[in-house]
N, C-alpha and C positions, 0 to 999 in steps of 0.2 A: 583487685578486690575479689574474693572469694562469691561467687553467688550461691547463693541461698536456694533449697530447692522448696517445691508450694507443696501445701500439706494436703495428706488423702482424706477422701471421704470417711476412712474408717479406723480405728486404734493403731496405732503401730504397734509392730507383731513383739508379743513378749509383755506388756503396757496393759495396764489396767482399764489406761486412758485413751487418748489417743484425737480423731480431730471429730469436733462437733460443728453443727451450720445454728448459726443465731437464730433465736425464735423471732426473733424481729423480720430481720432481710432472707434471713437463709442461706447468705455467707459464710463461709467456711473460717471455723475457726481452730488456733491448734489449742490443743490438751494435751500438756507432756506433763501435768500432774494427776494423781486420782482426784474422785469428787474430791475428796475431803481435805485438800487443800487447801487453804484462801488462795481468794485469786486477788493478785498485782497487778498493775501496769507500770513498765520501765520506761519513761519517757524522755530516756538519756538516749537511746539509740536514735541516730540517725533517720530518715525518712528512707532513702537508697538503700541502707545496709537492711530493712524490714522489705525495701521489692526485692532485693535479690536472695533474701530466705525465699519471698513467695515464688521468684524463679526457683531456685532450686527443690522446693519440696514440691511442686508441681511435675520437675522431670523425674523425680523418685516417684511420683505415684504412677509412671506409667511404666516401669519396672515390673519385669514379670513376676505374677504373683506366686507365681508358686517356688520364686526361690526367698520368698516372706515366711518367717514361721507363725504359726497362727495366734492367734490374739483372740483375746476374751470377749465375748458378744459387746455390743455398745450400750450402754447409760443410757438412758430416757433424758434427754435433758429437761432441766426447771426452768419455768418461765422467770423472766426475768422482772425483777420489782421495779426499774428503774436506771438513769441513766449510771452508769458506770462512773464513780468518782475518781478523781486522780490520787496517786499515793499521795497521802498528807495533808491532804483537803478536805476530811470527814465525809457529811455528806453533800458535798458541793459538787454540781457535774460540772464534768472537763467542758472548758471554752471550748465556743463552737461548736461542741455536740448537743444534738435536737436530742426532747423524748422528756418525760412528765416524771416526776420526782413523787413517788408515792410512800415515802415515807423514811425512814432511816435504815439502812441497810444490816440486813440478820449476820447474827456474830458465824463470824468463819469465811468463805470464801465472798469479796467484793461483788455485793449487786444478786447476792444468790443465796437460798439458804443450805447450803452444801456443807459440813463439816472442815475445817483448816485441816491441811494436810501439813505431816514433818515436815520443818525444812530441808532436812537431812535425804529427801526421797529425790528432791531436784538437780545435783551433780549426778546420782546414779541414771534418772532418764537424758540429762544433757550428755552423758558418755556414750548412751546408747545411742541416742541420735550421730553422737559425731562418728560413732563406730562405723554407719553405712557409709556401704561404699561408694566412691566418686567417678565421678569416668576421669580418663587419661588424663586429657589437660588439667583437670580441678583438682589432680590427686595432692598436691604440693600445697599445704595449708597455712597462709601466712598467720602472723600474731594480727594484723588488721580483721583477716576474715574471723579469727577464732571471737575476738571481741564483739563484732556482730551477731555470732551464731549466742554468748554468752547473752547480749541484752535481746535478741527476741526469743529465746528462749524462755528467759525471766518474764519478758511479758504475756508470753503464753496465749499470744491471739495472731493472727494474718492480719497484714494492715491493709487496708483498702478503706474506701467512701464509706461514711455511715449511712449513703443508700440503696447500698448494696448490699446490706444485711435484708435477711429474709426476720419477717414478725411471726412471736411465739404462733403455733397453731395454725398456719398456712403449711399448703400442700408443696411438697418438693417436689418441682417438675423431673420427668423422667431425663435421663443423663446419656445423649444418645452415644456414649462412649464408655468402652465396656469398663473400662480401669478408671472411669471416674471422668471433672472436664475436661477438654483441650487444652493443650498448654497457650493455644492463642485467648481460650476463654478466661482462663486463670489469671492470665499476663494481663487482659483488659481488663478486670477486674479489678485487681490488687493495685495495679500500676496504669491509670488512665492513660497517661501521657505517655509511658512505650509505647514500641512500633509495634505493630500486632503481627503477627507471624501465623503462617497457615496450621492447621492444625496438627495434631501427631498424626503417625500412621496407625490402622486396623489391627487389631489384635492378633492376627494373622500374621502380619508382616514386621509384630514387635522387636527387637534384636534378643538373641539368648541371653540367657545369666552373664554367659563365659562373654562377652563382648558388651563395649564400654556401651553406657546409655548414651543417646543425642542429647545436644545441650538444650534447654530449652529458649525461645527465641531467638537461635539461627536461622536464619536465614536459607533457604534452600539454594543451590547452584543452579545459576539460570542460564538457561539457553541459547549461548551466543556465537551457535553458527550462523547466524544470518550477520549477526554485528562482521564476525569477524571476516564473512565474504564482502562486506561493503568495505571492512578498512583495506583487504586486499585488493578490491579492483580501484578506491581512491588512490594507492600505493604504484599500482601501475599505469593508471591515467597521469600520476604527475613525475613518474618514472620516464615515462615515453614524451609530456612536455618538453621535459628538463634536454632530454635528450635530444629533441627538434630542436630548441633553442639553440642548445649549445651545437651543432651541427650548422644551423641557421648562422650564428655569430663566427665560427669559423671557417665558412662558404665566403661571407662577407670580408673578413682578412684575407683570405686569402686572394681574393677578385682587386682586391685594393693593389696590388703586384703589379697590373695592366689598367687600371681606373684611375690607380692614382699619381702615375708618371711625372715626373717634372724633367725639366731641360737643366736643371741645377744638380742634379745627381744621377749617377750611374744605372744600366737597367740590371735588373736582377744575375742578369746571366755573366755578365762581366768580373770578372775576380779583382778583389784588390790585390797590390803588388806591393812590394817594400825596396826603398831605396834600400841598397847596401854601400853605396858609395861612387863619385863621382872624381872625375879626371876632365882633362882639358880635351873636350870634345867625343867625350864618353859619358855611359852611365850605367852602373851597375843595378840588376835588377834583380827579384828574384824569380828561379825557373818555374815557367809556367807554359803552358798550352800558348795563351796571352802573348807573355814576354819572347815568344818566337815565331812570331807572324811575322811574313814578309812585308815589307813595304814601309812608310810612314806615316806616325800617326801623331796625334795629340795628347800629353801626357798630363792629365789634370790630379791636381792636389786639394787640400782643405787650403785657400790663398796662392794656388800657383797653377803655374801652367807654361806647359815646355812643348816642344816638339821635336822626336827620337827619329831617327831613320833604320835603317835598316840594322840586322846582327851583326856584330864584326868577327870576321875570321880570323884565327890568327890571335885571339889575345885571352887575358887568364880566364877562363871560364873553368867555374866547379860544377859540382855537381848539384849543388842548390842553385846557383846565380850565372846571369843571362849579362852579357855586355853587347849594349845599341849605341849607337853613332848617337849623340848627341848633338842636334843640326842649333838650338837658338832658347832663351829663355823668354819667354812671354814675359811673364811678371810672378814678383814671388821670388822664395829660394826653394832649392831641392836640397835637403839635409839625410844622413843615415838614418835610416828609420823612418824616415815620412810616407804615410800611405800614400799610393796612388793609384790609376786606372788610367787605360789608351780608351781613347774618343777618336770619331772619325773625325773631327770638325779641326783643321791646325790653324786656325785662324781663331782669335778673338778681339772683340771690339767693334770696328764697324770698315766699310771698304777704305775708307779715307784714311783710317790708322794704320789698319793693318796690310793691304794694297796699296795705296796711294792713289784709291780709283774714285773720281770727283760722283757722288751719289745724292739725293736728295730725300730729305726724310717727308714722307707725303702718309697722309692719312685717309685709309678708306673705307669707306661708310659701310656698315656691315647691319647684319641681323640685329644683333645685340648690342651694339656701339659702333665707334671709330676703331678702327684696326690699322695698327701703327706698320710701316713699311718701309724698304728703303727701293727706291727706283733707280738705275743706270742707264741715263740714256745711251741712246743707240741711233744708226743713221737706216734702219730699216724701218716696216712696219709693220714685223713680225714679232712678236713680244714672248718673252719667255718669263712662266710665271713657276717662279722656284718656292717650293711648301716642304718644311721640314718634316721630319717624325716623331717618334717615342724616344726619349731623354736626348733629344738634343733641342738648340735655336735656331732661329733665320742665320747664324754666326757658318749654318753648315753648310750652307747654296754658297758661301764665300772660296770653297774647294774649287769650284766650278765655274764664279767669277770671268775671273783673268781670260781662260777660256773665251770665255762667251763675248765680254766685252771686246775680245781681236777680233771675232765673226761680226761684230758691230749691230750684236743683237742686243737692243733693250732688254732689261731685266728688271722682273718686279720680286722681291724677299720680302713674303709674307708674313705676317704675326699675326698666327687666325687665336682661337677665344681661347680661353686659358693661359697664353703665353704672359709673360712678363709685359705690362701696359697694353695686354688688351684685356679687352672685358671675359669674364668668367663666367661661366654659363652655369645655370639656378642653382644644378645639383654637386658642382665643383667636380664632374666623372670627366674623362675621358672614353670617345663613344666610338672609337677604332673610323672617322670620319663619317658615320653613320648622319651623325648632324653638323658636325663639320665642315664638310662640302659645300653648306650656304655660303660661307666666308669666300669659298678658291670661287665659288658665282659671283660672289659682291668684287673679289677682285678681277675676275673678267668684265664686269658690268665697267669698271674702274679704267681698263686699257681701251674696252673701245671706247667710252667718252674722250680720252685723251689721244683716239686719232690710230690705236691700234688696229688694222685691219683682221688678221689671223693671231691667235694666242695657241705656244705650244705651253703643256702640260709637265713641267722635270716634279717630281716627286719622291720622298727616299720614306718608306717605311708607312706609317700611317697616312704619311702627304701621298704617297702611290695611290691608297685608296682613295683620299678624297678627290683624287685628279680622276679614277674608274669613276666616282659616283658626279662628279660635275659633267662628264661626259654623259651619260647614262639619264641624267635627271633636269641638269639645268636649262630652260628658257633660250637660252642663248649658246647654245652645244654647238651650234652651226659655224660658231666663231673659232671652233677649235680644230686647228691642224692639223697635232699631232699628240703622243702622251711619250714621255719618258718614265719609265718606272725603274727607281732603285731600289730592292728588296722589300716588294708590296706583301701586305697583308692582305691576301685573299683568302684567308679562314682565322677568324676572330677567335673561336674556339681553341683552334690550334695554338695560336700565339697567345691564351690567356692563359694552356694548360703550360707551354713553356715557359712562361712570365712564374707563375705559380710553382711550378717545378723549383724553377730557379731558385726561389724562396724557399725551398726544403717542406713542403708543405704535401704532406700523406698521400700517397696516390688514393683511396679511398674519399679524401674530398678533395679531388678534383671536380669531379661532377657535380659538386656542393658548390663549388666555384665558380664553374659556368652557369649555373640554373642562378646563381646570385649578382653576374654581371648581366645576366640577359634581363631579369627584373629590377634590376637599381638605373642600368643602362637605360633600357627600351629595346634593347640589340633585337635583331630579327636571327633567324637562321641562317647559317651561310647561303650564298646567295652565286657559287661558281657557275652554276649555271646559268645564270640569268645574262651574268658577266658576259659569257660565252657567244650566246645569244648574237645573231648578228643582226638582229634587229636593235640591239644595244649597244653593240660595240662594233663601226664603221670606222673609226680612223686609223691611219696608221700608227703602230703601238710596238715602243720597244722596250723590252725586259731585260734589266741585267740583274743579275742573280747567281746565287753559290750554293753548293751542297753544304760550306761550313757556316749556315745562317743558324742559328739555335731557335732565334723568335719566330720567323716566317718561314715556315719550312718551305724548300727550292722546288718542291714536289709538285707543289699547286701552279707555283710558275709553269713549269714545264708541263702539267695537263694545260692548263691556257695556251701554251705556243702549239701544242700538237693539237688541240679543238681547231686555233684560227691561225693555220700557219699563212693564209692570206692576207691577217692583218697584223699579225704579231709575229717578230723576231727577238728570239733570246738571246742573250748573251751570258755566257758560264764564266762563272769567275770562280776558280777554285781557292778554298782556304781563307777567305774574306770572311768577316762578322758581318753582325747584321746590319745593314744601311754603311757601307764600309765599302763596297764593291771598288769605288774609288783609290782606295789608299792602297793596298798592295801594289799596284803598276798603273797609276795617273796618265803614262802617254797611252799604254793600249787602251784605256777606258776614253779619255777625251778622240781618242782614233775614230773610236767608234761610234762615237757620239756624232761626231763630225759628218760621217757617214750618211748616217740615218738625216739629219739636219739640215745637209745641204740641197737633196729636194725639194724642204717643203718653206726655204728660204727664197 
């Protein structure tokens, strides 16, 4: 819709006529005929299309005057006789309009005694008016807008309140605006209910001819550097959220590698392998780091489980695939194509099935519940208490068994919290033996009620450390012998960043990793020196370990033996995995064993 500009205080230039203020309110009214016209009112126009004549002939009046041609002095206006009648209503005033009826209205213009003017002079001032120029945006004149400017032209007055006309014979206040009023005073006027807009600028700072006028009742452009520093620094407060979060949630994945272990599947570091095919007393494998380890191991599937011996010389090997002796099938088939993985454990089941060695299933009362166990008696009363590690079961102290049972050493194969039928601790983590250890105490507490005099310590992987921290910590240390450690975790750190590694996981959050097992955990800081310590560590302690460990790295072993070479003897096993030491060459490992053992037997 075309708006309408508000009409000036004084003739428009070229016009006889031009705008006059009501003797009544003093409201500005237009006059686009001379006196001598009758005056109409068209009350087919719209209410809208009359406010936005009053906007627009209000932004024309603040046009600079001097590109206006000049115009004939102004009329004396005539008091008015009375309310203004509508076209067609004689002398009856328009509904709704106040003001005292003093008689019948003088022939010629309506409510005035002014002379009728030609009809024929009204197209020539409505041309003139639509002549003036528009600014930019208004220049494009619809047939909508044109109809508007046709009926308030015909009605030849500015709409507003009828109490806002000024009455005949009162003083016109002074206008403190050189070019007449504000376009915000004009806008209140004419149109209550607009928004009122600040007022024009100083006649100083008018715009020239050559440059379009301001619209009236725009709005000025408001000041929104302050807004726009608040949405920047909200933008980067929840920028640098979002991005703790998600660094927080991937700290937490990645800690789950070494928290959240089972003895049902493989550790991170272990490759899967792929059958290629299989012969009578062979098996094809494919080539891997893995698939060329010396020694024997246990070949577990999704429902199987084998055990491969050593590589065979001598037979078709490619260059992708590995051929191992095939010594026995567990249970299960091995088919082309079946994933699999080497474990150190070649046994599964229980001693009776898989040994033929008579054992008894005994439960032992722990922290958190019963802790299921299997016991071999022995004709000593030296007890060895065998604790598994990170993915494996009690299935794995079965390596070791046989062994142990010809030295006629009782043996207790622990199922500390977490395992399969024993109880789960609150937060379901694994705590690298940190709280563990109460268990390998509850089962010491277990051997000496049952007549055990000394209890030695075997341990492979996180069982290592629970046997360092039972020593170290528990009530009843005095009962303890000796410690065997197979590939101890003595830096949790270090085995959580290889556990995590393992999993392809950004060296960047690594340290996301650790800071998020040490708080989900309760983990302390490494603790090698305290280990060291020999006010902690008194008993005779042997270490077997390998530089080919990836989870525990061999490093920390060997500071341990070179701190207490008084009470600690290492043993190097080259090319062995982790908790493995075993499997490459079983007679020099139980050699050794033997060794150390038979002292403290």
């Amino acid at each position: 819709m075309l708006p309408v500009p508000a009409a000036p205080d004084r003739p428009a230039p070229g016009t006889p006529g031009g705008l006059r203020r009501s003797p009544a309110t003093g409201a500005a009214r237009s006059r686009v005929t001379p006196a001598s016209s009758p005056r109409r009112r068209d009350t087919g126009a719209p209410a809208h299309a009359r406010r936005r004549l009053a906007a627009r002939l209000a932004s024309l009046r603040h046009r600079d005057p001097a590109s206006r041609p000049s115009s004939p002095p102004r009329q004396a206006a005539a008091p008015r006789r009375g309310p203004v009648p509508r076209p067609g209503t004689g002398d009856r005033p328009a509904p709704g309009r106040r003001g005292r009826a003093h008689g019948p209205a003088a022939p010629g213009r309506l409510g005035t005694n002014q002379p009728a003017k030609a009809p024929r002079r009204l197209p020539d001032r409505l041309a003139r008016v639509l002549r003036q120029p528009l600014p930019g945006p208004l220049a494009p004149v619809s047939p909508r807008g044109l109809a508007a400017w046709f009926a308030v032209a015909r009605g030849r007055r500015l709409v507003g309140p009828p109490a806002t006309r000024r009455r005949a014979g009162s003083r016109r206040r002074a206008d403190p605006f050189p070019g007449g009023r504000s376009p915000a005073a004009a806008a209140a006027a004419r149109a209550p209910r607009a928004v009122p807009v600040p007022p024009g600028p100083p006649a100083a700072a008018r715009p020239s001819p050559s440059s379009p006028a301001p619209l009236a009742g725009l709005r000025g452009r408001r000041d929104t550097d302050g807004v726009r520093t608040v949405k920047a620094a909200a933008a980067a407060v929840t920028a640098v959220l979002a991005a703790g979060m998600a660094s927080v949630a991937a700290g937490r994945l990645a800690s789950d590698a070494a928290l959240k272990t089972t003895g049902s599947r493989p550790l991170p570091t272990e490759p899967r392998l792929t059958v290629h095919g299989t012969a009578a007393g062979q098996i094809t494998l494919t080539r891997d780091l893995a698939s060329l380890r010396p020694g024997s191991y246990g070949l577990a599937g999704d429902g199987s489980h084998a055990v491969v011996g050593p590589v065979l010389a001598g037979t078709g090997h490619t260059a992708d695939t590995v051929v191992r002796r095939l010594d026995r099938v567990t249970h299960g088939t091995l088919a082309p194509g079946d994933s699999v993985w080497l474990t150190p454990n070649l046994h599964v089941g229980n001693p009776r099935t898989a040994l033929g060695l008579d054992h008894a299933d005994v439960d032992v009362p722990g922290e958190l519940g019963t802790l299921p166990a299997w016991f071999l008696p022995g004709n000593r009363d030296v007890w060895v208490i065998a604790v598994h590690g990170l993915g494996t079961t009690r299935e794995h102290a079965m390596n070791l068994m046989g062994f142990l049972n010809g030295r006629h050493l009782p043996v207790l194969a622990l199922a500390y919290r977490g395992d399969l039928g024993a109880p789960r601790p609150a937060d379901g983590l694994n705590h690298f033996g940190e709280t563990e250890w109460r268990d390998v105490d509850a089962a010491i507490r277990h051997a000496v009620r049952h007549g055990a005099r000394r209890v030695i310590l075997l341990g492979w992987s996180t069982g290592a450390t629970m046997a360092l921290r039972a020593a170290e910590h528990s009530a009843v240390r005095d009962r303890i012998a000796g410690l065997v450690l197979d590939s101890p975790v003595l830096s949790w750190e270090a085995t959580l960043r290889a556990l995590a590694r393992a999993r392809h996981t950004p060296p960047p959050l690594l340290p996301l990793a650790v800071r998020a097992a040490q708080g989900r955990a309760g983990l302390h800081a490494d603790r090698v020196a305290e280990i060291t310590d020999p006010e902690r560590l008194d008993v005779p302690t042997l270490i077997i370990h390998g530089p080919g460990d990836r989870v525990a790295p061999w490093e920390f072993s060997r500071m341990l033996a070179e701190r207490r070479p008084d009470r600690v003897a290492l043993h190097t096993v080259p090319g062995a995995p982790h908790a493995a030491m075993w499997n490459p060459d079983p007679e020099q490992y139980e050699e050794r064993l033997r060794r150390f053992l038979t002292p403290l037997m």
